[in-house]
BAVOVO-325934 format. One record per residue (C-alpha): residue number from 1; residue in one letter; x negated, y negated, z negated. Coordinates in steps of 0.05 Angstrom, whole numbers. Layout:
BEGIN
   num   residuo       px       py       pz
   NUM         A        X        Y        Z
...
end
This chain:
BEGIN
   num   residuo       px       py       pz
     1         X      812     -536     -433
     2         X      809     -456     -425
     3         X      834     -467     -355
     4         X      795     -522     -342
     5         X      738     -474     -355
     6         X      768     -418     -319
     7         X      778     -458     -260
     8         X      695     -480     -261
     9         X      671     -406     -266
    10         X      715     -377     -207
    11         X      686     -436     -163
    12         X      623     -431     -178
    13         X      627     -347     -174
    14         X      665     -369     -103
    15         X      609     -407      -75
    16         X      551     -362     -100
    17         X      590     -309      -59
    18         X      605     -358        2
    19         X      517     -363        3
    20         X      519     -280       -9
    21         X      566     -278       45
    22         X      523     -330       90
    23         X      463     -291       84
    24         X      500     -236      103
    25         X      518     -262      169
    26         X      451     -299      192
    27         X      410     -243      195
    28         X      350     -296      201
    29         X      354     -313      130
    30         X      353     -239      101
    31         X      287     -231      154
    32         X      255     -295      126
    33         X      265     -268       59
    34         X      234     -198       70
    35         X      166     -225      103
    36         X      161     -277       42
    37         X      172     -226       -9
    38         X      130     -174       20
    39         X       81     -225       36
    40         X       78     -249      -28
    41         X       76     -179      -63
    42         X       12     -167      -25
    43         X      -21     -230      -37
    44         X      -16     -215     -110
    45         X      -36     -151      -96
    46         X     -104     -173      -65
    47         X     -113     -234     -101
    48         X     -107     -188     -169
    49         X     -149     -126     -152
    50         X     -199     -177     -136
    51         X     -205     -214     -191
    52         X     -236     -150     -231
    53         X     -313     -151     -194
    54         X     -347     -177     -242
    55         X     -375      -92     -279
    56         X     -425      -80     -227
    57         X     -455      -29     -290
    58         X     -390        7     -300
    59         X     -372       17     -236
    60         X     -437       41     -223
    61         X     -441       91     -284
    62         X     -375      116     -261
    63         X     -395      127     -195
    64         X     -445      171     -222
    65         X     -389      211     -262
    66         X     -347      229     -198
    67         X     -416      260     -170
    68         X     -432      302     -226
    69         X     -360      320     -224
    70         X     -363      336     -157
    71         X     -433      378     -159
    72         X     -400      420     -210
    73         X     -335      430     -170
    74         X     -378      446     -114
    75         X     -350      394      -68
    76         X     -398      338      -62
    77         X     -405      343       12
    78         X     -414      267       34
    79         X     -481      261       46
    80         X     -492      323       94
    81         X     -424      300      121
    82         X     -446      230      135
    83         X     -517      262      166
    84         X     -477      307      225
    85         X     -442      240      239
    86         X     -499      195      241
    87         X     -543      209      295
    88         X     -472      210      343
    89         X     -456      138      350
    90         X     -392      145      389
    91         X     -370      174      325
    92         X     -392      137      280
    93         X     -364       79      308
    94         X     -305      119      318
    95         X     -286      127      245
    96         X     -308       52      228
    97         X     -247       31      278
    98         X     -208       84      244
    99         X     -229       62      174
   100         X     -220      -13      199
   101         X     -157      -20      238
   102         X     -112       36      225
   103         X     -115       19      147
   104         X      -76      -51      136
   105         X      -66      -75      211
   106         X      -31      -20      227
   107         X       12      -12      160
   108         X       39      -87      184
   109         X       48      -58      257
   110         X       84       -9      233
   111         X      129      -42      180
   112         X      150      -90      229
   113         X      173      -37      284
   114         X      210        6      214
   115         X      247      -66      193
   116         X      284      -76      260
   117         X      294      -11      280
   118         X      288       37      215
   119         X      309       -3      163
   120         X      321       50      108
   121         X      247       82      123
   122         X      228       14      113
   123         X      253        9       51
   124         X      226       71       18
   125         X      160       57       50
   126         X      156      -13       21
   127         X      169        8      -43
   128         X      122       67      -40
   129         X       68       20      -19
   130         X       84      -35      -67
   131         X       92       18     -125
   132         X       28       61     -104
   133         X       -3       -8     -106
   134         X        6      -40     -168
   135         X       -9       31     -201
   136         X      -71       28     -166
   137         X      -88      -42     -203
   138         X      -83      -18     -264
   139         X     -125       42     -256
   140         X     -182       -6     -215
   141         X     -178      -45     -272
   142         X     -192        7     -329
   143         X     -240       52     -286
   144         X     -284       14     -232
   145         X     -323       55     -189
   146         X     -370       28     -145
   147         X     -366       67      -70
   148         X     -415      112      -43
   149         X     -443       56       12
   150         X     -458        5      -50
   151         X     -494       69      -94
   152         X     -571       38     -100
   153         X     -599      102     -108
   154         X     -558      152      -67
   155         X     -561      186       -9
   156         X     -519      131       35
   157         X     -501       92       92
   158         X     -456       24      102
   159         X     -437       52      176
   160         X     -392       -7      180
   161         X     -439      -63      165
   162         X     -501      -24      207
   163         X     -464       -6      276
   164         X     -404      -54      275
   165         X     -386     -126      261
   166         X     -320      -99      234
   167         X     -325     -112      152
   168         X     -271     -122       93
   169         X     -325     -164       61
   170         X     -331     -218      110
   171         X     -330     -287       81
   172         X     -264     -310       93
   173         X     -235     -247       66
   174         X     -289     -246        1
   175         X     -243     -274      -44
   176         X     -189     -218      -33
   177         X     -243     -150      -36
   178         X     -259     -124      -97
   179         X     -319      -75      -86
   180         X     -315      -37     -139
   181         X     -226      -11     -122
   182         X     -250       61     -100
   183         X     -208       99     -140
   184         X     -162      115     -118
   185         X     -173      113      -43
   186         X     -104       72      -21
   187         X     -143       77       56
   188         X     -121      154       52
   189         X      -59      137       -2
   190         X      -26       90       40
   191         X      -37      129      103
   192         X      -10      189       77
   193         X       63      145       71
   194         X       57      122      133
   195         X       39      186      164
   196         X      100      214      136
   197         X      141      161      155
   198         X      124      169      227
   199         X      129      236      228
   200         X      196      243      195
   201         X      232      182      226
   202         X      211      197      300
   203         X      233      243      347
   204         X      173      230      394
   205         X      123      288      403
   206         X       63      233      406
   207         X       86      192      351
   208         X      102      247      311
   209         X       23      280      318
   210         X       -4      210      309
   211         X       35      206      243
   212         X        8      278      227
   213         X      -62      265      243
   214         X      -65      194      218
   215         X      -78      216      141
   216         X     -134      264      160
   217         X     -168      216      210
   218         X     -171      163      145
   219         X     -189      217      103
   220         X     -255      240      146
   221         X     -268      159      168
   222         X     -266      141       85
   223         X     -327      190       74
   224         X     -361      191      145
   225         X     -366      116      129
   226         X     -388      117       61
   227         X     -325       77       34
   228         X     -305      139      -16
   229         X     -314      206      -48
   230         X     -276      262      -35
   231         X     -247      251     -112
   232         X     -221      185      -90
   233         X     -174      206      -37
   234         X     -152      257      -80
   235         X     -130      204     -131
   236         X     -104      165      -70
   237         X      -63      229      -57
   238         X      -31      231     -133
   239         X      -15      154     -140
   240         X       11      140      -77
   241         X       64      203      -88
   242         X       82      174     -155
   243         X       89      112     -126
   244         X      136      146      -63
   245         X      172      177     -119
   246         X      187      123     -151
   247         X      209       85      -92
   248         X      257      142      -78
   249         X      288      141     -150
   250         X      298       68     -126
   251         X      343       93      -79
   252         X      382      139     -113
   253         X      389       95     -172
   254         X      353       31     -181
   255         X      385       -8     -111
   256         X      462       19     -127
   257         X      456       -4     -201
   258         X      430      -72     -185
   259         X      488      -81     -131
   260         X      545      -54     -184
   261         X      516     -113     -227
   262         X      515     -168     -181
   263         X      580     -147     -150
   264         X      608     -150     -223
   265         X      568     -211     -235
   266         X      591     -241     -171
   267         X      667     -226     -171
   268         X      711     -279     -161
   269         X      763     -258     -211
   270         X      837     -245     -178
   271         X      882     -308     -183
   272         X      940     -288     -248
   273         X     1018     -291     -229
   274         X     1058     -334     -288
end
């Protein structure tokens, strides 16, 4: 009976490694899996920071907190920043398409170009990202903060929604924005990681300065546009390195303890002589 039982653990450890093994070889399967999981992992993202919209009063009194905060620090620049912009429209439309497309359609650009041709950067950026993220959602969650553009009384303008037709609130994307996620700032966040990424994993001069430049660009398009304060890149800038950090203690020690315990999980014991 004890072999019996032997005999039904080493085949089914034998054909759980014959699929390991499988999805070894078809590299299709392992790319199938990636875009799923990631895919999923964002959904949820989205789906949960926007299902936290409904403290229109909080997010408002907060917003007034970060500009008091920022009067006294002596850094609450956005509205004369947003007036030198405004009467230039090239600009302004300038940072919208910054703001706009080099924010989430380029961080899938780029992720597919790191998968097939960078896959460890890949790794530590998707981690960072999905980290940074669901940091983020608990933070949006415990301190709303409605963005300078939505303010009723300040000083503002929705550049995006006056000059262009480009919008994150459009109504087949409505269900996934939550208005009141500006802190922290993942727009400046997130393109800080992929800044870096570029810039460290590429040994071209262009794609190097774009990579350099691409955090700073956000950073001026997130207040010329009225999408953030200052103070919310800032937190931006502190969750997103936690979450890179923790994405790089992944590598050092989260991926090679999970694949000691599946490889001991998975071994298909030696057969015993006599």
């Amino acid at each position: 009976m004890k072999q019996a039982g032997s005999i039904g653990v080493q085949r089914r450890d034998s054909l759980a490694q014959r699929l390991i093994d499988s999805a070894a070889r078809h590299r299709a399967y392992r790319d199938v899996f990636e875009l799923v999981l990631v895919a999923l992992a964002f959904l949820l993202y989205f789906t949960v920071r926007a299902s936290v919209i409904d403290r229109p009063g909080a997010a408002l009194t907060n917003a007034h907190h970060i500009m008091d905060w920022e009067r006294t620090a002596g850094i609450f620049w956005e509205p004369r920043l947003q007036e030198v912009v405004l009467p230039r429209l090239a600009l302004v439309k300038l940072f919208n398409f910054i703001y706009f497309w080099l924010d989430f359609p380029l961080i899938v650009t780029v992720g597919f170009w790191l998968y097939f041709f960078r896959r460890h950067e890949y790794t530590v950026a998707r981690d960072a990202l999905l980290l940074s993220g669901a940091i983020a959602l608990i933070v949006y969650n415990l301190f709303p903060v409605m963005p300078p553009r939505l303010v009723p009384d300040g000083p503002f303008l929705d550049t995006l929604q006056r000059y262009n037709s480009l919008s994150y609130q459009a109504q087949s994307t409505r269900a996934f924005v939550n208005p009141y996620a500006a802190v922290p700032s993942l727009h400046f966040g997130w393109a800080m990681i992929i800044g870096g990424v570029l810039f460290f994993s590429v040994r071209n001069i262009f794609v190097r300065a774009f990579g350099a430049l691409l955090p700073w660009a956000q950073l001026s398009a997130i207040v010329f546009t009225a999408n953030h304060f200052i103070f919310d890149a800032g937190a931006g800038l502190v969750v997103c390195l936690g979450g890179l950090l923790l994405a790089l203690a992944m590598q050092t020690w989260g991926y090679p303890a999970a694949r000691r315990w599946v490889e001991a999980r998975w071994r298909v014991p030696e057969p015993r002589v006599g």
